[in-house]
C-alpha positions in Angstrom: -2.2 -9.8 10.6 -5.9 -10.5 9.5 -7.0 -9.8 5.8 -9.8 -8.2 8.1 -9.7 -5.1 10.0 -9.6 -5.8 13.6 -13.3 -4.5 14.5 -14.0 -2.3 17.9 -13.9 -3.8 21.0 -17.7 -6.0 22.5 -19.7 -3.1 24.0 -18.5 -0.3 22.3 -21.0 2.8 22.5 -21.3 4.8 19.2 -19.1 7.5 20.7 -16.6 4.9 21.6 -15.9 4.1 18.0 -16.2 7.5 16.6 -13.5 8.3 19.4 -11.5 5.5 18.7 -11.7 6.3 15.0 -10.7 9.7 15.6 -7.5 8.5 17.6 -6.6 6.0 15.2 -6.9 8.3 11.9 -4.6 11.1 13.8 -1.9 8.2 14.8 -2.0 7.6 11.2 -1.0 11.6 10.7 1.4 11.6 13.4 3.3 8.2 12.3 3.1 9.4 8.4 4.7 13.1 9.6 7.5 12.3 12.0 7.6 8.2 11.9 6.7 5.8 14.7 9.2 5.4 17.2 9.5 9.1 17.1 5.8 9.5 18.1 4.3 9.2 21.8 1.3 8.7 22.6 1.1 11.7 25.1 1.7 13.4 21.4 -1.3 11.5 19.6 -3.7 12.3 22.1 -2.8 16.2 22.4 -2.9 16.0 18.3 -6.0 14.0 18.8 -7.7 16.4 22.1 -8.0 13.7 24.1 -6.2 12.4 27.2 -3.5 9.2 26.7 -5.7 7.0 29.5 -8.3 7.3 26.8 -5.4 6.2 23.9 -4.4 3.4 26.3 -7.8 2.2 27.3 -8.8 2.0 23.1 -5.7 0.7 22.0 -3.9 -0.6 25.1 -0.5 0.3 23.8 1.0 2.4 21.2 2.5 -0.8 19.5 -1.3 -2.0 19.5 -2.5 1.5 17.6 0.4 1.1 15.3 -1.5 -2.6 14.3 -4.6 -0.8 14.0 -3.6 2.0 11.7 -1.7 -0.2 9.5 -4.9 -2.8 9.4 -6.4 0.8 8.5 -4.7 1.3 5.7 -4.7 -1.8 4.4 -7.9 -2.0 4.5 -8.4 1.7 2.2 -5.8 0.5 -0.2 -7.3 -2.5 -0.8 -10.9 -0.9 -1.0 -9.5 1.5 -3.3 -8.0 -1.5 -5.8 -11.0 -3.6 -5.7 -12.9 -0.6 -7.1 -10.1 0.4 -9.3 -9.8 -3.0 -10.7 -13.8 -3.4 -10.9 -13.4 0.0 -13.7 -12.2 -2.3 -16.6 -10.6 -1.1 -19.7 -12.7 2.2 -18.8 -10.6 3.1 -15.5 -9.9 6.9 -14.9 -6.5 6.3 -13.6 -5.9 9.8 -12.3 -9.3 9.8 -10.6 -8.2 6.7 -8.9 -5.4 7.6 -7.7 -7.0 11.5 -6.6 -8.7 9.0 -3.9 -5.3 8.7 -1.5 -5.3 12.6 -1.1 -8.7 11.9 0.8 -8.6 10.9 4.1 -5.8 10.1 6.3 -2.4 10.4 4.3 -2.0 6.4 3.1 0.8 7.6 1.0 2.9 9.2 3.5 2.5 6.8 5.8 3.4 3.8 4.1 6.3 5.2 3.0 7.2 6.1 6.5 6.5 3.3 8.0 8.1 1.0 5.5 11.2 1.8 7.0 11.0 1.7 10.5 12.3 -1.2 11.3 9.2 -3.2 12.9 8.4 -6.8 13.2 4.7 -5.8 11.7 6.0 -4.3 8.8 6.3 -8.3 7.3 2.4 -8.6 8.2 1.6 -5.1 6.8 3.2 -6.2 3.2 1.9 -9.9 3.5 -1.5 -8.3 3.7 -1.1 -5.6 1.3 0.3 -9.0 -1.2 -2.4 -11.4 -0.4 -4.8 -8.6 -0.8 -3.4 -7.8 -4.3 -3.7 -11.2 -5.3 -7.2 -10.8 -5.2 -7.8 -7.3 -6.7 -5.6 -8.5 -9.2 -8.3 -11.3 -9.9 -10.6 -8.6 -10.3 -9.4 -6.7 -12.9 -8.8 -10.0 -14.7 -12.3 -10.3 -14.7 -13.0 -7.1 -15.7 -11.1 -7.4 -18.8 -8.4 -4.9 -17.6 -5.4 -7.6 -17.1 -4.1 -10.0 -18.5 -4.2 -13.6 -16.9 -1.2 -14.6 -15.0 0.7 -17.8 -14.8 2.2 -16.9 -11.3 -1.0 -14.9 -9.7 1.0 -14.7 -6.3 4.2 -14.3 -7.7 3.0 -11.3 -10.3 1.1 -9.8 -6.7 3.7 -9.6 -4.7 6.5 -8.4 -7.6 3.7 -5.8 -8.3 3.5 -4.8 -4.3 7.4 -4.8 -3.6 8.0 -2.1 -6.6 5.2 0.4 -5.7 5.7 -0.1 -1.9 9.8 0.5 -2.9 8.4 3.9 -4.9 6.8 5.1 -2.0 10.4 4.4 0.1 12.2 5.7 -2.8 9.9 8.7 -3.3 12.7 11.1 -2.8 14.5 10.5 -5.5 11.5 9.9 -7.6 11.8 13.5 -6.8 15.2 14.5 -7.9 15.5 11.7 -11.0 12.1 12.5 -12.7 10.5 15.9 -10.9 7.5 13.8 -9.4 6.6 14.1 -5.8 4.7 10.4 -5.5 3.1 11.9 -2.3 1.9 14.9 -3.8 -0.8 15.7 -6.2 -0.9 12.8 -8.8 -1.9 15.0 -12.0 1.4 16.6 -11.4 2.9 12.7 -11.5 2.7 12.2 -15.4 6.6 11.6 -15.7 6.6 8.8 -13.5 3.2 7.2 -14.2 3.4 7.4 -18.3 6.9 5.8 -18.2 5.1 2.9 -16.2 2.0 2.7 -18.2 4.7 1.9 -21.3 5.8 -0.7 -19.1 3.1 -2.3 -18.0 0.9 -2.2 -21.4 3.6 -2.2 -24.3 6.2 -4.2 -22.2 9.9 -4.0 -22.6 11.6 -6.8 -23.9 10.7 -8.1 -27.7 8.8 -10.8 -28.0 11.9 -12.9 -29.5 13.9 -12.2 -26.2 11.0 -12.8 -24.2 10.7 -16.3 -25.7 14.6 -16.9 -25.4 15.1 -16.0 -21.9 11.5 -18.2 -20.6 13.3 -20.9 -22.4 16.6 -20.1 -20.8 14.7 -20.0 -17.5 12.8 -22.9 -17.9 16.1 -25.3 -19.1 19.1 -23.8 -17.3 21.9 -24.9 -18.9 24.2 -27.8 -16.9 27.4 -26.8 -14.8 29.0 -28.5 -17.8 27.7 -26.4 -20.2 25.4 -28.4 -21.9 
């Protein structure tokens, strides 16, 4: 999958886009309520008043439209981190993360599709890590992060454990109270916890040190 959402088709008239927009943000609804293989297309376009020709002849299959809204969201996440990241030390992180309840439901839909099973859920995550990687970068920049030794590596450690939140979110729910897909001001038992983590770290700076070095010189089968 392209870093870059797929753009509209040659010759597309204004009303062909806002159409095809339209289609693509309900698919997004329909995959985040009830999953993909359980959605038709005869049940986007009714969600989406429109006839499936019209689906078909934007999107030319609903394996295509599934590309498409996951380019989609892709594409908002990583708009949404760039300008996150661009904040600096002076980020409002609830405000940032009040964003995802706009729009189509990027949440939900992740964490629906995460799990279906599909070949393009391996480009979906390579995107959503490359795209990181760069984001990342930014708030480096901006004085909000700390530099990284393994820029990729830290990227796509970071992406695995939110993306396996979002799959998880259900017993977010029953550990901790926190509905991850709900309102994120009522998400302060899960996101404090992980603020700790991420800006007073957990392991002492003497086991830190020891385990690097244990990492970096593995001992020999003989012990040594």
């Amino acid at each position: 999958m392209s870093s870059v959402e797929a753009g509209p088709p040659t010759g597309e008239t204004d009303a062909d886009r806002t159409a095809r927009a339209r289609i693509r943000d309900t698919a997004i609804r329909c995959f985040a309520e009830s999953g993909v293989a359980a959605t038709s297309v005869r049940a986007i376009a009714k969600a989406a008043r429109v006839s499936p020709a019209l689906v078909i002849h934007h999107f030319g299959s609903k394996d295509a439209l599934r590309v498409a809204c996951d380019q989609h969201v892709a594409a908002l996440v990583r708009e949404q981190k760039v300008t996150a990241m661009a904040e600096g030390p002076s980020l409002d992180p609830l405000a940032a993360f009040r964003v995802y309840r706009e729009g189509p439901p990027l949440l939900p839909y992740l964490a629906r599709t995460l799990v279906d099973g599909s070949p393009h859920v391996a480009e979906l995550i390579d995107e959503m890590v490359a795209d990181a990687v760069g984001y990342l970068q930014t708030g480096v920049d901006a004085g909000m992060l700390t530099p990284s030794d393994h820029p990729y590596g830290r990227a796509a450690v970071l992406t695995l454990w939110s993306l396996g939140a979002l799959v998880l979110h259900e017993h977010t729910r029953r550990l901790l109270d926190v509905d991850l897909l709900g309102d994120p001001q009522a998400a302060t038992d899960y996101f404090l916890p992980a603020l700790e983590l991420f800006g007073e770290g957990l392991l002492t700076r003497q086991a830190y040190d020891a385990i690097q070095a244990s990492m970096s010189h593995p001992a020999r089968e003989d012990g040594s």
